[in-house]
C-alpha positions as CSV (number, residue, x, y, z in Angstrom):
1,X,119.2,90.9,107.0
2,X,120.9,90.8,110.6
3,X,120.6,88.2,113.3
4,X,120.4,90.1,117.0
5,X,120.6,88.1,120.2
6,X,118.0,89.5,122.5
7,X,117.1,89.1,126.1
8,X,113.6,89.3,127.5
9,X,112.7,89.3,131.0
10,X,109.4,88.0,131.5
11,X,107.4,88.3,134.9
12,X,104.7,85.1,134.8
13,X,101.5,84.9,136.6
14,X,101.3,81.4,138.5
15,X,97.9,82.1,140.2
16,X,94.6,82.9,139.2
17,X,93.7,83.7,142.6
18,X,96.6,85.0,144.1
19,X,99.4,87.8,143.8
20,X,102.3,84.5,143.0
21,X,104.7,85.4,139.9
22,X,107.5,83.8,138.6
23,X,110.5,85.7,136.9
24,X,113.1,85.1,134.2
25,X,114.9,85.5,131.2
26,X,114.8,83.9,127.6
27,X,117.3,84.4,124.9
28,X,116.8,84.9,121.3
29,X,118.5,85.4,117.9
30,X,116.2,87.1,115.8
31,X,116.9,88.0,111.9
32,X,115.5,90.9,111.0
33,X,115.9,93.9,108.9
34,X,116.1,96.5,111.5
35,X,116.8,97.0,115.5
36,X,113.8,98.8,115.4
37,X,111.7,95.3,114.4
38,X,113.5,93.3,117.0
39,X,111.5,94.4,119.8
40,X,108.2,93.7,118.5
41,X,109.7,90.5,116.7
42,X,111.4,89.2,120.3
43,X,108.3,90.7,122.4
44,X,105.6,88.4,120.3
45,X,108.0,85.4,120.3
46,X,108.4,85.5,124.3
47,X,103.9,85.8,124.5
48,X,103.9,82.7,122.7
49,X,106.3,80.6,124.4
50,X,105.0,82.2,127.7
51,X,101.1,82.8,127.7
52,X,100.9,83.3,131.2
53,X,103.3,87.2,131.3
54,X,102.3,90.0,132.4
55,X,105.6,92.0,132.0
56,X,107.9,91.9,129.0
57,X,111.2,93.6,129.1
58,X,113.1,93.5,125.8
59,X,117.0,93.7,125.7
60,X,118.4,94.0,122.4
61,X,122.2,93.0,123.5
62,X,124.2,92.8,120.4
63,X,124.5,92.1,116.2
64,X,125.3,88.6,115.9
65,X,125.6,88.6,112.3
């Protein structure tokens, strides 16, 4: 098990009527077997803590441990 630090940019709806989003960045550690389950790990952690994205852009920076 490894612990990666990722970086998702998220792009946020902050209208229902109208064409407003908000951008930025959250940073993880996620432990996980492989690189390749870090995305999906990071991406479904970022859609809870951000409901309202419509755009996801995952950034596996480095091994952390």
């Amino acid at each position: 098990m490894h612990t990666y630090e990722v970086l998702v940019d998220i792009k946020e709806s902050i209208g229902l009527l109208n064409n407003d989003f908000r951008s930025g960045t959250s940073r993880y550690e996620i432990d996980a077997e492989s690189r390749k389950l870090v995305d999906g790990m990071a991406r479904l952690q970022a859609r809870n803590e951000h409901p309202n994205g419509v755009e996801y852009d995952v950034r596996v920076t480095r091994l952390l441990r």
